[in-house]
N, C-alpha and C positions, 0 to 999 in steps of 0.2 A: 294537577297535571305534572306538576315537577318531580312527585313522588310516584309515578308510575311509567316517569321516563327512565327514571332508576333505578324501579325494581325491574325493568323492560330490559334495559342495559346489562345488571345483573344476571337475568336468564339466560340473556341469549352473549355467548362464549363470542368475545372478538376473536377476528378472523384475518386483520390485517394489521401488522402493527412493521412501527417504525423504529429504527435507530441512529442516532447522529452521534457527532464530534467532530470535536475543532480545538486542537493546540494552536497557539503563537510561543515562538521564542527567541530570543536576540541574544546578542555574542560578539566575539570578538575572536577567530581564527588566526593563528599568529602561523600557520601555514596553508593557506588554501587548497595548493593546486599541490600537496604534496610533494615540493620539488626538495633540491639539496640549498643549501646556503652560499654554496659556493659560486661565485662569478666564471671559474674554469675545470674542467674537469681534465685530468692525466687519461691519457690512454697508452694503451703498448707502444712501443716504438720510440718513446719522448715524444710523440704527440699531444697537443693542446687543445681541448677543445672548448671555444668560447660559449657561456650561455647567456641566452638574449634576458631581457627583464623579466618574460612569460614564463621563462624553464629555471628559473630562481625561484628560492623563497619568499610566497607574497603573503604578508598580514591584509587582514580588511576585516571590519565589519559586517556582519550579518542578518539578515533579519528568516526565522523561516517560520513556515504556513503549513500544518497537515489537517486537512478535512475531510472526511468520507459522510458516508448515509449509504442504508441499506434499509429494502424494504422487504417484508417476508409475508406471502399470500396464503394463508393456510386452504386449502382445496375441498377438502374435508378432516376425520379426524386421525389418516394418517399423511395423506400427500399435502404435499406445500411446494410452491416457488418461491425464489427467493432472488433479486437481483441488488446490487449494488456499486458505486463509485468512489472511490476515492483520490485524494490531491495531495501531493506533498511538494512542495517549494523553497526554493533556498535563494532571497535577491542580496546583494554585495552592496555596500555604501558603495567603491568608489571601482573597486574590480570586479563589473558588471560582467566581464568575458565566463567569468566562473557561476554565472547564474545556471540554475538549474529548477526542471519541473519536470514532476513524473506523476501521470495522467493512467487512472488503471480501470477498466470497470469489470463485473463478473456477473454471471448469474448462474443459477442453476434448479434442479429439483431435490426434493427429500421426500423420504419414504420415513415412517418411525410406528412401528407396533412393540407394544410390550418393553421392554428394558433395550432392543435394539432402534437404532436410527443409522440411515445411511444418506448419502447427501452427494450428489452428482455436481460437478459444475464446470464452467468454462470461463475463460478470461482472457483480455484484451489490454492490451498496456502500450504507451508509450511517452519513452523519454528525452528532455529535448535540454541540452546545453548549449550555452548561451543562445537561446533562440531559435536553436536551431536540433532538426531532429537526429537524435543518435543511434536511437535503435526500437526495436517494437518487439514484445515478447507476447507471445500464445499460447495458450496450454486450458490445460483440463486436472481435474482433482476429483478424485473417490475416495470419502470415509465414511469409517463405520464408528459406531460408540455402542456402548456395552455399559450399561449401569447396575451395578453392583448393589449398592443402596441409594441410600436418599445422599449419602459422602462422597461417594465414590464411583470412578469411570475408569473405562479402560476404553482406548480408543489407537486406531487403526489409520493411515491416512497412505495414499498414494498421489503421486503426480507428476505430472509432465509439464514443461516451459519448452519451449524454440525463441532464440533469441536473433535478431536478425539486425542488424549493425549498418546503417550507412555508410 
């Protein structure tokens, strides 16, 4: 039985297959939030301008997280769907305010005969600092690939993003 679940398997072409991944990384940012070092900044005039703890230079500790999965549905032997999500995360040991998460998923269709494929899709994202949402990006992508040999590709890509900001 086992041997004819296999040559079964064998015959017949899978039709849905999967992809994952998942980093972890840890650290230590001896500027988080990008800012200056400095406690005051000069402006024109001989004005002074104070900067509060937030708008200084912060170190902290890091821990971050990126994970995605995508799944692709072959239709027959040229059409496929294909959808997927991904996660990338950044939490702070002790300057939680600088936490960040950006939440993306996409899907789309493919077409592929002969040495061309093309591949339609659309996506949905949103990113959220300390907690809180910052912004949300939408868009679509068209490409083409072109294989040359079993080596070699030339490939093609368009796209669009809207980015929309709280």
């Amino acid at each position: 039985e086992q041997y004819a679940r296999i040559t079964q398997e064998r015959e017949t072409p899978k039709t849905t297959f999967f992809s994952n991944y998942a980093e972890y990384g840890f650290g230590y940012d001896n500027n988080i939030n990008s800012a200056l070092s400095e406690a005051a900044v000069e402006l024109s005039g001989g004005l002074t301008l104070q900067l509060d703890r937030l708008s200084r230079k912060l170190g902290d500790s890091y821990h971050a997280l990126s994970a995605g999965t995508e799944v692709l549905h072959a239709l027959d032997t040229n059409w496929q769907v294909f959808g997927g999500v991904d996660y990338v995360g950044r939490l702070h040991g002790s300057e939680t305010f600088f936490d960040s998460h950006d939440l993306e998923g996409r899907a789309g269709v493919g077409y592929a005969t002969g040495a061309h494929a093309f591949r339609l899709s659309g996506r949905y994202g949103r990113f959220f600092f300390d907690d809180e949402e910052l912004r949300d990006v939408a868009g679509g992508s068209l490409s083409w690939r072109h294989a040359l040999d079993e080596r070699n590709q030339v490939t093609a890509n368009a796209s669009y993003a809207a980015f929309r900001f709280d």
